[in-house]
Backbone as CSV, one residue per row, in Angstrom:
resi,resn,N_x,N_y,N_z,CA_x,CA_y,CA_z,C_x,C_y,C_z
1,UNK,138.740,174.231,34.366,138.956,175.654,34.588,140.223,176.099,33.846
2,UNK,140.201,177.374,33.060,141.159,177.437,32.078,142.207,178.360,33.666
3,UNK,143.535,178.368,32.658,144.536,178.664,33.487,144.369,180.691,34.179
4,UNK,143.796,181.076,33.156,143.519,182.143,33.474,142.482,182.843,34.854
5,UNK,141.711,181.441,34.188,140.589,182.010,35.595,141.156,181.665,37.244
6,UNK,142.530,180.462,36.603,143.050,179.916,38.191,143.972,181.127,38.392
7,UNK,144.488,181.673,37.490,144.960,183.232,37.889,144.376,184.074,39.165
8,UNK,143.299,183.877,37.920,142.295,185.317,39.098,141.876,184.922,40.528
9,UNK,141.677,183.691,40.188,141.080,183.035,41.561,142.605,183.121,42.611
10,UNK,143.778,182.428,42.517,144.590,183.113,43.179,144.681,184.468,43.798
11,UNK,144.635,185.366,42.795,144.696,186.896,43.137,143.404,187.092,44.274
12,UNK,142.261,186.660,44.085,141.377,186.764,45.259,141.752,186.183,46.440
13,UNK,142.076,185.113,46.203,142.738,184.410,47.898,143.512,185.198,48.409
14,UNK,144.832,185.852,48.050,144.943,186.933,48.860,144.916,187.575,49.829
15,UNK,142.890,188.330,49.161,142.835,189.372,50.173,142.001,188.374,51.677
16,UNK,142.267,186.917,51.707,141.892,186.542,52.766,140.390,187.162,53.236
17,UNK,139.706,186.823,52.730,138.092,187.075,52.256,137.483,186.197,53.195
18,UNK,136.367,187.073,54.042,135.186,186.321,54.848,134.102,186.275,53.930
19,UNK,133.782,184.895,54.594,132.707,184.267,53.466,131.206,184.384,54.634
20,UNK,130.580,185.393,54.532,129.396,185.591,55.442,128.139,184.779,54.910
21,UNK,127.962,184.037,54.075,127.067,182.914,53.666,127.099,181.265,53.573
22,UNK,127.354,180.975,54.302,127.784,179.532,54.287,127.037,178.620,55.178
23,UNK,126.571,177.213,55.106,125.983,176.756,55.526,126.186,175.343,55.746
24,UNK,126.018,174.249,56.936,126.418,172.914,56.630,125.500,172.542,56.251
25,UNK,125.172,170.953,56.067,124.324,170.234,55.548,124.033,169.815,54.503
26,UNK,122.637,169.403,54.461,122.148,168.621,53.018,120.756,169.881,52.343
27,UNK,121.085,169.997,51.132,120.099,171.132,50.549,119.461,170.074,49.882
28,UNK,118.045,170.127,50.272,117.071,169.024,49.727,116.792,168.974,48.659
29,UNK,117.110,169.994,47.765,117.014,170.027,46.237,117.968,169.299,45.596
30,UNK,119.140,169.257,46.001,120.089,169.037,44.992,121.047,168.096,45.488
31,UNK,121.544,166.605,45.635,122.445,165.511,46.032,123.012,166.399,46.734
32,UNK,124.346,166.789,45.391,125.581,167.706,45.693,125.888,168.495,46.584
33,UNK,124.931,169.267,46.575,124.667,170.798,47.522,125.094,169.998,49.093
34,UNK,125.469,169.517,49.925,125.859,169.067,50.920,126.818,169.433,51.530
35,UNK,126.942,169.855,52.822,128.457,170.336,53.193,128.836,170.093,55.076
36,UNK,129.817,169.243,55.431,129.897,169.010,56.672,131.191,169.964,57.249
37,UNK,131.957,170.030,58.276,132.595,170.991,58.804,133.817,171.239,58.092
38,UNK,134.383,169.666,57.546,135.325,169.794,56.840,135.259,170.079,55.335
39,UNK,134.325,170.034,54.524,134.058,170.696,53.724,133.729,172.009,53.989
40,UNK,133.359,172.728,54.761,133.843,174.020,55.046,135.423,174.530,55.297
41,UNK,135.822,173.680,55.995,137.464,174.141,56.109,138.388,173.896,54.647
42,UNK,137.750,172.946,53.447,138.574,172.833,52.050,138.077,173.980,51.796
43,UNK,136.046,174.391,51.779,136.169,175.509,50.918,137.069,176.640,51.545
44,UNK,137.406,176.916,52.691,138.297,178.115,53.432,139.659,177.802,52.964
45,UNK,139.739,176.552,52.582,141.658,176.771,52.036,141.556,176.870,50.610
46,UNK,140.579,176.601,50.038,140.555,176.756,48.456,140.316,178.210,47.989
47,UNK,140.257,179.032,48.561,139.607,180.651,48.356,140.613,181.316,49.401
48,UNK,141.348,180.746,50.018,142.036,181.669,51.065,141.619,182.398,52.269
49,UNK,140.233,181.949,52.549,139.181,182.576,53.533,139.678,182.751,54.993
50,UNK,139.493,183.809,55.566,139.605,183.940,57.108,138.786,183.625,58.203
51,UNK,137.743,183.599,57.778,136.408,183.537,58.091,135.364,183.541,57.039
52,UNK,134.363,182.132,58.126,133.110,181.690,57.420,132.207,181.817,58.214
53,UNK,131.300,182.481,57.859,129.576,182.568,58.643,128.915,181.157,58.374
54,UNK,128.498,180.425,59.561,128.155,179.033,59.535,126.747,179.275,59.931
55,UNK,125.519,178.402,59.266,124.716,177.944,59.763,124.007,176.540,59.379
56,UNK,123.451,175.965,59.908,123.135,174.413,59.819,121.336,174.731,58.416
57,UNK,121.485,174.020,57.614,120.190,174.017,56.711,118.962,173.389,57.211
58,UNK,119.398,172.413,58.493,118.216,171.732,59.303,117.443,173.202,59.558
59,UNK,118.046,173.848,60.017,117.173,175.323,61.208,116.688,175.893,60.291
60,UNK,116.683,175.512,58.608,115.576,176.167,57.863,114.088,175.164,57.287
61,UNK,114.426,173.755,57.161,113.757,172.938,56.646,112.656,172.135,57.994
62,UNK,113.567,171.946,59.127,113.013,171.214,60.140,112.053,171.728,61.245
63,UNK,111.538,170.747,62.042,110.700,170.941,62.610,110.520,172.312,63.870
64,UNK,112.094,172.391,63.829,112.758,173.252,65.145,113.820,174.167,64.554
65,UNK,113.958,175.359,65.143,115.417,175.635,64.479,116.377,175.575,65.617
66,UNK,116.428,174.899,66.705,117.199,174.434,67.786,117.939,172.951,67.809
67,UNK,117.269,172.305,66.713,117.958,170.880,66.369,119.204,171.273,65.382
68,UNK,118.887,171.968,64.237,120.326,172.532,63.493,121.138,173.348,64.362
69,UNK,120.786,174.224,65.247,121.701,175.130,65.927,122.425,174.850,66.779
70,UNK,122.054,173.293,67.208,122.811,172.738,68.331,124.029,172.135,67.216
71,UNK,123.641,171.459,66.122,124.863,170.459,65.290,125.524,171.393,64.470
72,UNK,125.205,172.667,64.678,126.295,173.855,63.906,127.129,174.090,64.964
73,UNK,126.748,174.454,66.046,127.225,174.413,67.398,128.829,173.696,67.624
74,UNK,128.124,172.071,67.683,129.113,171.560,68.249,130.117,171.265,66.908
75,UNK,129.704,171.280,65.780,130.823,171.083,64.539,131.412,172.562,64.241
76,UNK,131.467,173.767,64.930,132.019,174.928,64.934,132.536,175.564,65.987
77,UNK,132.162,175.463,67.394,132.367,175.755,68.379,134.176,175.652,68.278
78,UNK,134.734,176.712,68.764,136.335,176.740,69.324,137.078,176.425,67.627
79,UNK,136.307,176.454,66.826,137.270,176.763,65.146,137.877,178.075,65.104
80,UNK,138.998,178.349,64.916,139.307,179.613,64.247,138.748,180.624,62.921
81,UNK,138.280,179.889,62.318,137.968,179.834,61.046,136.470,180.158,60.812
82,UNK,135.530,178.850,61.418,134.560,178.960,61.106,133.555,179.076,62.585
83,UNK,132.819,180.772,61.896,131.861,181.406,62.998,130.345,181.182,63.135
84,UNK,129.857,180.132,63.714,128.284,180.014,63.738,127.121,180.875,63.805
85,UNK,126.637,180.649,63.245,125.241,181.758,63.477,123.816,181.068,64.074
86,UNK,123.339,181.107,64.712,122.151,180.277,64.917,120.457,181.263,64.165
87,UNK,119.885,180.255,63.793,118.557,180.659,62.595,117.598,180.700,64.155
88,UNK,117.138,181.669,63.738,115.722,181.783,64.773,114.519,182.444,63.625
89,UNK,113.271,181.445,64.105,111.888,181.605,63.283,111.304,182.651,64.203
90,UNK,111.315,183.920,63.624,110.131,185.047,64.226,108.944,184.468,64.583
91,UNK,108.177,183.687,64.249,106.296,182.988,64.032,106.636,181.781,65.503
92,UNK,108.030,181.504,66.066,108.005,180.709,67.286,107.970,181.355,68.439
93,UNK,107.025,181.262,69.038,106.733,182.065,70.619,107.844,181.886,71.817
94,UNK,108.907,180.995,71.352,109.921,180.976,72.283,110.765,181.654,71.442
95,UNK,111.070,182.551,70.735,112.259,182.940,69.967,113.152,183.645,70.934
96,UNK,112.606,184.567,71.803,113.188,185.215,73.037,114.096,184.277,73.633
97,UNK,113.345,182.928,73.935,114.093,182.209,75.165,115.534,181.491,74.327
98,UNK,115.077,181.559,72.882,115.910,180.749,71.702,117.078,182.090,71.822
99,UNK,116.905,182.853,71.899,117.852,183.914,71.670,119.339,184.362,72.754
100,UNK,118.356,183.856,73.681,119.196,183.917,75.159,119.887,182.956,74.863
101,UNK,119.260,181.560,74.580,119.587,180.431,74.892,121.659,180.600,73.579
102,UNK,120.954,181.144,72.130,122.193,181.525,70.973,123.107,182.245,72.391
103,UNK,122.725,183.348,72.732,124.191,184.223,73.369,124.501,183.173,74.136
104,UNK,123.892,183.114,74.936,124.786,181.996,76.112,125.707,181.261,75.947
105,UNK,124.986,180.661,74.810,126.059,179.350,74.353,127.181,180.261,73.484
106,UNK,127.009,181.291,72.762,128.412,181.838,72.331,128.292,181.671,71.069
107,UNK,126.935,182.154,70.164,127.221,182.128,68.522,127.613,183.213,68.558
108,UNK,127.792,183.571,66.724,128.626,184.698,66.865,127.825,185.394,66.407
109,UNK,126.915,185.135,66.057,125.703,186.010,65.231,123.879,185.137,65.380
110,UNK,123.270,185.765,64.713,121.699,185.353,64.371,121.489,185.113,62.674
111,UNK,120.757,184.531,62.546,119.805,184.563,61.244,118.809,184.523,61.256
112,UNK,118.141,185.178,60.362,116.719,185.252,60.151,116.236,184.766,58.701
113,UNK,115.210,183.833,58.454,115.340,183.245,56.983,113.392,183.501,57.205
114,UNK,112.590,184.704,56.707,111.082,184.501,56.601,110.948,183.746,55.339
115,UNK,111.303,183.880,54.535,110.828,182.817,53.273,110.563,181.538,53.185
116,UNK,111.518,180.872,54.395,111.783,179.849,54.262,110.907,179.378,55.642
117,UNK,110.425,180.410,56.577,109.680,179.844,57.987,108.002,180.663,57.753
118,UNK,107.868,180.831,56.697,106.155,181.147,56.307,106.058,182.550,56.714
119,UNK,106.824,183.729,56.647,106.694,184.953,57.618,106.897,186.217,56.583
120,UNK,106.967,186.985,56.924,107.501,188.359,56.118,108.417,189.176,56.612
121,UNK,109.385,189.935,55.344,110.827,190.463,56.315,110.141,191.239,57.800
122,UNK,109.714,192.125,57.350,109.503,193.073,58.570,108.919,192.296,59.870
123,UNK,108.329,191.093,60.198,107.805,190.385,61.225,109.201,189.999,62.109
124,UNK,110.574,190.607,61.708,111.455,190.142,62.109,112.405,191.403,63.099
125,UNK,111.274,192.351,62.972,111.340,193.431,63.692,111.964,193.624,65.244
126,UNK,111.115,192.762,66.023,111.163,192.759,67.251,112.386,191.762,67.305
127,UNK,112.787,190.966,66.797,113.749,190.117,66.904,115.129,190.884,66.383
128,UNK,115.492,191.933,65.895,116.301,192.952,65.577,116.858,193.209,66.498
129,UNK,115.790,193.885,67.046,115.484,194.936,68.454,116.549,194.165,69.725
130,UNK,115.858,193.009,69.376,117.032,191.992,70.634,117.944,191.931,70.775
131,UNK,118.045,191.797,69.259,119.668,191.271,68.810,120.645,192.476,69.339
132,UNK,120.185,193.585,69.274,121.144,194.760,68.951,121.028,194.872,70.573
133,UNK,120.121,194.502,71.482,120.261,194.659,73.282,121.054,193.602,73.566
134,UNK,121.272,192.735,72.413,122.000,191.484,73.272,123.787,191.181,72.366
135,UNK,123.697,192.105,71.878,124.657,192.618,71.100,125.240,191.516,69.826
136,UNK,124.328,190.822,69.700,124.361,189.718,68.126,124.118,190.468,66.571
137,UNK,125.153,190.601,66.058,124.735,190.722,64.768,123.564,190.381,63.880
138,UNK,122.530,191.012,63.092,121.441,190.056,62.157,121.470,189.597,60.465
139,UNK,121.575,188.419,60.412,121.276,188.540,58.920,120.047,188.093,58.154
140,UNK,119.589,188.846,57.752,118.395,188.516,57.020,118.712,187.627,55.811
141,UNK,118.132,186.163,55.712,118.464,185.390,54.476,116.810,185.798,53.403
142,UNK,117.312,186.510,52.481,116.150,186.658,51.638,116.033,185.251,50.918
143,UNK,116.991,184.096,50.323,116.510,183.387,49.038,118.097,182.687,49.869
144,UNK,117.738,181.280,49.034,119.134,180.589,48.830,119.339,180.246,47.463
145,UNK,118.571,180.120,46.203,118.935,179.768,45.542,117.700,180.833,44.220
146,UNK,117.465,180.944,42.944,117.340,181.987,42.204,115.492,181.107,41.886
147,UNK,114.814,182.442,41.871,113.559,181.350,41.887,113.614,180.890,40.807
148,UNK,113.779,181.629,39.684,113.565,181.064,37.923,113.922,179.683,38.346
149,UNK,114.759,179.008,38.868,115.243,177.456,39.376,114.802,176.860,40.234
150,UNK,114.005,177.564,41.046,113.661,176.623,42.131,112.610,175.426,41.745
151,UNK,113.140,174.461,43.182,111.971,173.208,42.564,110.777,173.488,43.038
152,UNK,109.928,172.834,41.990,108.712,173.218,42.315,107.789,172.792,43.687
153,UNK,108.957,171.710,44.371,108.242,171.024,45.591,108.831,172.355,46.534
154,UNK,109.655,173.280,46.595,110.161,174.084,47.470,109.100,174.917,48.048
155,UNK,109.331,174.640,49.714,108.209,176.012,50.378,108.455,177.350,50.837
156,UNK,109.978,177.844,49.817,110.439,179.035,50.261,109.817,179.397,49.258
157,UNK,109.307,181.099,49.883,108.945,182.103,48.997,109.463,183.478,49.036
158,UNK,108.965,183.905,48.346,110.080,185.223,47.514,109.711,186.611,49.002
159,UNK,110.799,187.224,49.221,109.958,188.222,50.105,109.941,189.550,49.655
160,UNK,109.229,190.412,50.094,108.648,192.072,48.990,109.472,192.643,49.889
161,UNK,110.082,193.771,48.631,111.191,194.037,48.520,110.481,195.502,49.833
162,UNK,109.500,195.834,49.362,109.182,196.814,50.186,109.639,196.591,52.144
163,UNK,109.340,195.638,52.008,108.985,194.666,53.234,110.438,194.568,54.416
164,UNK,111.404,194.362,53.293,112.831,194.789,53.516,113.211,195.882,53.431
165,UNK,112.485,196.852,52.877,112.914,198.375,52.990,112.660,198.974,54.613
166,UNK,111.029,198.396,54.916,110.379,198.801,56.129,110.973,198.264,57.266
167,UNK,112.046,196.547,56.981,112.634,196.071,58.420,113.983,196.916,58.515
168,UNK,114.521,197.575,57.273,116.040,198.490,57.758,115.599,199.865,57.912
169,UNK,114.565,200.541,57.672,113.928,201.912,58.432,113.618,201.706,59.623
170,UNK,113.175,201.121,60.345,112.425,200.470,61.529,113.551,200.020,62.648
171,UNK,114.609,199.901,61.614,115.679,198.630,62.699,116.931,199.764,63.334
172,UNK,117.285,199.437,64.486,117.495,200.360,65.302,119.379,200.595,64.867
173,UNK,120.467,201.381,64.831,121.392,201.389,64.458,122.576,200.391,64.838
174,UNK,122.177,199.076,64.483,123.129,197.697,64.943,123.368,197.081,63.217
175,UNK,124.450,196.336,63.176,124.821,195.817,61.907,124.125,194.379,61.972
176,UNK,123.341,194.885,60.180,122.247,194.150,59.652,123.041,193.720,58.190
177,UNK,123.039,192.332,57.784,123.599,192.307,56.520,122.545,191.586,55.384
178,UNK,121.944,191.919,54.682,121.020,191.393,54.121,121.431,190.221,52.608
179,UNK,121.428,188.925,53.133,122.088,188.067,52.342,120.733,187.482,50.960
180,UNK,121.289,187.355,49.546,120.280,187.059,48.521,119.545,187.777,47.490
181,UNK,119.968,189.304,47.570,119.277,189.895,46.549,120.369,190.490,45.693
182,UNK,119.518,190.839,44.409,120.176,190.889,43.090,120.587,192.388,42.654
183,UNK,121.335,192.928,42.098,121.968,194.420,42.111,120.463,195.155,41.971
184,UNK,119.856,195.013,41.004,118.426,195.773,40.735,117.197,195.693,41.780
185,UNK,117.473,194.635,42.719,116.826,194.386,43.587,117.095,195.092,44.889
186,UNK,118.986,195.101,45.122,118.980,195.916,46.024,118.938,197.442,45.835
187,UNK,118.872,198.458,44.358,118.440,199.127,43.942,117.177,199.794,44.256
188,UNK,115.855,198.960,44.412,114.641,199.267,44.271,115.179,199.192,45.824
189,UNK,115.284,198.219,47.110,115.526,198.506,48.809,115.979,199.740,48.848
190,UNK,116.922,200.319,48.100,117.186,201.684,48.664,116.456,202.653,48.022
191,UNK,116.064,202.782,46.849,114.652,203.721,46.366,113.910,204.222,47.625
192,UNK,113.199,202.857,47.805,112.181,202.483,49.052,112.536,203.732,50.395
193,UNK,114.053,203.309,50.491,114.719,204.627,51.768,114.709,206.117,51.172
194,UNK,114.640,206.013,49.985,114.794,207.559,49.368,116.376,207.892,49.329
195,UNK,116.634,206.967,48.700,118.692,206.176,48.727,119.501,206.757,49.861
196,UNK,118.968,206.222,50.859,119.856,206.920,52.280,119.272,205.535,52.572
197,UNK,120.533,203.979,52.596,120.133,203.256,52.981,121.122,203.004,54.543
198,UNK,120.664,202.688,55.660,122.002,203.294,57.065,123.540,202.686,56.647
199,UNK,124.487,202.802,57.447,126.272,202.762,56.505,125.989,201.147,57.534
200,UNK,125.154,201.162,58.619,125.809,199.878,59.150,124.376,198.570,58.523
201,UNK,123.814,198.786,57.419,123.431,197.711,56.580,123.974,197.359,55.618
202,UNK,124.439,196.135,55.747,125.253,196.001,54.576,124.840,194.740,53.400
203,UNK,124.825,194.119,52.019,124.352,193.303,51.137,125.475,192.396,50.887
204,UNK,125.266,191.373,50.820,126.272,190.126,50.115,126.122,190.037,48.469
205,UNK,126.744,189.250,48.186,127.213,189.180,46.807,126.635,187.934,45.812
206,UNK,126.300,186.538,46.605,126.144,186.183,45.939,125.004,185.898,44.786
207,UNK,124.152,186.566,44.603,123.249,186.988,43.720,122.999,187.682,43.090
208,UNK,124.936,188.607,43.151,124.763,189.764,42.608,125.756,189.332,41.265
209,UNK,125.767,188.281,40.871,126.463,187.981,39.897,126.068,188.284,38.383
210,UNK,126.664,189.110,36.921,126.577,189.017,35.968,127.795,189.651,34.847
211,UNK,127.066,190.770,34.056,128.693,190.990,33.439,129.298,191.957,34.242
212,UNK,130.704,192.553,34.151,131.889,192.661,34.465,131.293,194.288,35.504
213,UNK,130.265,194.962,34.313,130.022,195.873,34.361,129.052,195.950,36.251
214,UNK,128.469,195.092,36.521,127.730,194.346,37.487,128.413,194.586,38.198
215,UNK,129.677,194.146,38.691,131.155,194.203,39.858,131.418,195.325,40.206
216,UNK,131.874,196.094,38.774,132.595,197.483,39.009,131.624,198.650,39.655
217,UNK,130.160,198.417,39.423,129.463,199.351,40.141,129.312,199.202,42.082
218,UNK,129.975,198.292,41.669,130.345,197.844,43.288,131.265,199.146,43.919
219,UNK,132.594,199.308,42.934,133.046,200.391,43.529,132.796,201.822,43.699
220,UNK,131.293,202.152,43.191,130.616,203.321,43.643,130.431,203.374,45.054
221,UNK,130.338,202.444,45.593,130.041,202.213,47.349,130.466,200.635,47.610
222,UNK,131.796,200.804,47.804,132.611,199.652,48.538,132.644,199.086,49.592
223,UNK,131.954,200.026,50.738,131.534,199.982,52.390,130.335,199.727,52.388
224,UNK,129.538,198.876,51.552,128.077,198.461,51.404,127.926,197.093,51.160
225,UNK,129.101,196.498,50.793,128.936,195.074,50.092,129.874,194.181,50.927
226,UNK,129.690,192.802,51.116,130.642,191.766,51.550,130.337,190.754,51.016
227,UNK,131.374,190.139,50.792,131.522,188.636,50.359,130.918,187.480,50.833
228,UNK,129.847,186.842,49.883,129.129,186.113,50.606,129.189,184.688,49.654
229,UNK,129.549,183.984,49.808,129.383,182.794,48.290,128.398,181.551,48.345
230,UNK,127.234,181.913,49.396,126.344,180.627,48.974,126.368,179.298,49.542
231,UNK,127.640,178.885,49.417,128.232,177.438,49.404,127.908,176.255,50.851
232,UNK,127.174,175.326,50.570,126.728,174.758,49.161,125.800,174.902,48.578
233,UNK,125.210,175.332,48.573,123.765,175.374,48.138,124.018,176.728,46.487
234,UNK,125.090,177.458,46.685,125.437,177.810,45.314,127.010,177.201,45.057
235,UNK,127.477,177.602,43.542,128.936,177.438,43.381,129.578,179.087,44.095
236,UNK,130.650,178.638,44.699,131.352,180.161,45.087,132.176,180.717,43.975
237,UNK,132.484,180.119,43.365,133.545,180.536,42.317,133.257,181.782,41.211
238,UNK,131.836,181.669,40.812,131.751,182.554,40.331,131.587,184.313,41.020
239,UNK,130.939,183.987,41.878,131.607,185.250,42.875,132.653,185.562,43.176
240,UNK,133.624,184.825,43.489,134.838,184.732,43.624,135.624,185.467,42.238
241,UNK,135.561,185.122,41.328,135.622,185.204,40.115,135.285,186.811,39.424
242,UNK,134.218,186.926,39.650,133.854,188.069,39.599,134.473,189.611,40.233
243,UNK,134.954,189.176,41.452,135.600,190.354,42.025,136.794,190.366,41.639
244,UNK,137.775,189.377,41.359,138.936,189.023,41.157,139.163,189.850,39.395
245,UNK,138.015,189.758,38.495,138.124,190.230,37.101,137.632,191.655,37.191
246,UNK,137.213,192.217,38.201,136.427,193.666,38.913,136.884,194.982,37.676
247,UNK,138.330,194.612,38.026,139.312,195.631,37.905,139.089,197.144,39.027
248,UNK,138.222,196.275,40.319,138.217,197.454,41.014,139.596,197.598,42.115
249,UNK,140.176,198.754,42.795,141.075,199.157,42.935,141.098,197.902,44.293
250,UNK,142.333,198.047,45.055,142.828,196.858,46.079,142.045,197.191,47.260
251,UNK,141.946,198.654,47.310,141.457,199.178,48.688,139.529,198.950,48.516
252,UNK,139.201,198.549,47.324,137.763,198.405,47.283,137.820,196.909,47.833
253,UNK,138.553,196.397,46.776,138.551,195.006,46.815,138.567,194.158,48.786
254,UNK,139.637,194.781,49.052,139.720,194.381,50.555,138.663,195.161,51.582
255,UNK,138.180,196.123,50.985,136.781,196.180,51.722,135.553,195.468,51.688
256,UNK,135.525,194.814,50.516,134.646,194.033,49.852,134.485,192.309,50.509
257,UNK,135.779,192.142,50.419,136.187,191.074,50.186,136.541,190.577,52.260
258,UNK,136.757,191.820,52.840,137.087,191.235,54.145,136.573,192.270,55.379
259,UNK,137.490,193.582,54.640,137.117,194.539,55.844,135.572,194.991,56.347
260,UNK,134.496,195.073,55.215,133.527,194.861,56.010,132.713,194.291,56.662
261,UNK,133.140,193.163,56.294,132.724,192.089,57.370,133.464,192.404,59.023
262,UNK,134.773,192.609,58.819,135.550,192.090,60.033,134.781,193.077,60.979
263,UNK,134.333,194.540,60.303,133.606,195.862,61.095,132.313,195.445,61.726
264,UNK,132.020,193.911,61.587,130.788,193.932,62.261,131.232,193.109,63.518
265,UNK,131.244,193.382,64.722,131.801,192.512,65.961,131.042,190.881,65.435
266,UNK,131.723,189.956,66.016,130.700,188.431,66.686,131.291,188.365,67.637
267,UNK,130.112,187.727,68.080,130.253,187.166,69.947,130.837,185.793,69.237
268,UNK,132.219,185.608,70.577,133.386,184.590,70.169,133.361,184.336,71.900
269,UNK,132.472,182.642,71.831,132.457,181.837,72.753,131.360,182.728,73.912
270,UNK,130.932,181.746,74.966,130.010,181.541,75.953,130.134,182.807,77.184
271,UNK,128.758,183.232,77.199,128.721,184.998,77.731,129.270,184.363,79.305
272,UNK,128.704,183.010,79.669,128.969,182.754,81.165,129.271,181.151,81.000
């Protein structure tokens, strides 16, 4: 890494940036891609992070998504740092009891991944609906990694964009952050709304990576985007990277980079 880019990357640590995409485990595609609690806490000191959105990669690949949610659980539980999310599959007839079961125990949020559990965004409807009575944040995981790359043994599939237009019209006024799609992609989602997409949905970043010009349209609407870097299953740096070379102003940047995240509450520790 030339000295310049360790520049910029400094200047981003800083603004003490929540990383709302992050995940432990082993990504079955790729050796590398692997990440246990303490590799979450280097990537949080290497970027300057305040907070990391945690979820386990078992609760997307395995048989259950209650076997990953328990080992995100206990490798996050009482961290300062790093905030769990537990994955619930819409298509499981206990998702209700799975949902109770997340508040109780004290995640700080939900995920929702249809690509990856055979489903479609909008089937994730009624599970919204919950979230926002049971006062859990939602994130919709569209993609983890870019299809042009994906392996060909992979059983995630791509979800219609329409599909995601119809689950944030539909979804009742609770903060929804939709993690995985690409600037032109989230473009056509708000078309879809007739560009009145609600202020409390908000998009992550890391797929929104390209030239310079890519970033700065960020600061047309700064209260729309948060920092999300993938990791492991992507490199963070170039996101990282990207905002840091923006040249967008400090007050975008720290909206970007922290404050809208921090605007979405998590439940921090066990309702009873």
């Amino acid at each position: 890494m030339t000295r310049a880019a360790r520049d910029l990357l400094d200047g981003f640590s800083r603004f003490g940036a929540v990383d709302t995409a992050c995940f432990l485990g082993q990504w079955p595609y790729r050796l590398h891609a692997a990440a246990d609690a303490d590799d979450l806490r280097g990537h949080a000191a290497r970027h300057g992070l305040t907070g990391v959105w945690v979820s386990h990669l078992a609760a997307l690949f395995g048989f259950d998504t209650r076997t990953g949610n328990e080992v995100c659980w206990g490798a996050c539980a009482g961290d300062a740092v790093l905030h769990p999310f537990a994955v619930l599959d819409p298509r499981d007839g206990a998702w209700r009891e799975e949902l109770a079961w997340a508040a109780d125990t004290g995640f700080a949020g939900i995920r929702v991944a249809p690509g990856f559990h055979g489903c479609r965004a909008v089937d994730a409807g009624a599970l919204i609906d919950a979230c926002a009575a049971a006062g859990l944040p939602l994130q919709l995981i569209v993609r983890l990694d870019d299809a042009r790359s994906r392996h060909p043994m992979s059983s995630s599939r791509e979800l219609e964009l329409r599909d995601i237009a119809d689950l944030i019209r539909s979804a009742p006024p609770h903060p929804l952050v939709i993690s995985g799609l690409n600037r032109a992609e989230y473009g056509e989602v708000a078309r879809h709304l007739a560009d009145d997409v609600p202020a409390w949905v908000r998009f992550d970043l890391w797929h929104v990576n390209g030239p310079l010009g890519v970033a700065k349209l960020l600061g047309e609407d700064p209260g729309r985007w948060v920092f999300g870097s993938g990791f492991p299953v992507q490199e963070p740096v170039p996101t990282a990277l990207q905002l840091a070379a923006s040249g967008l102003d400090d007050a975008a940047l720290a909206a970007i980079t922290r404050g809208n995240a921090e605007q979405m509450p998590l439940r921090r520790g066990p309702t009873r």
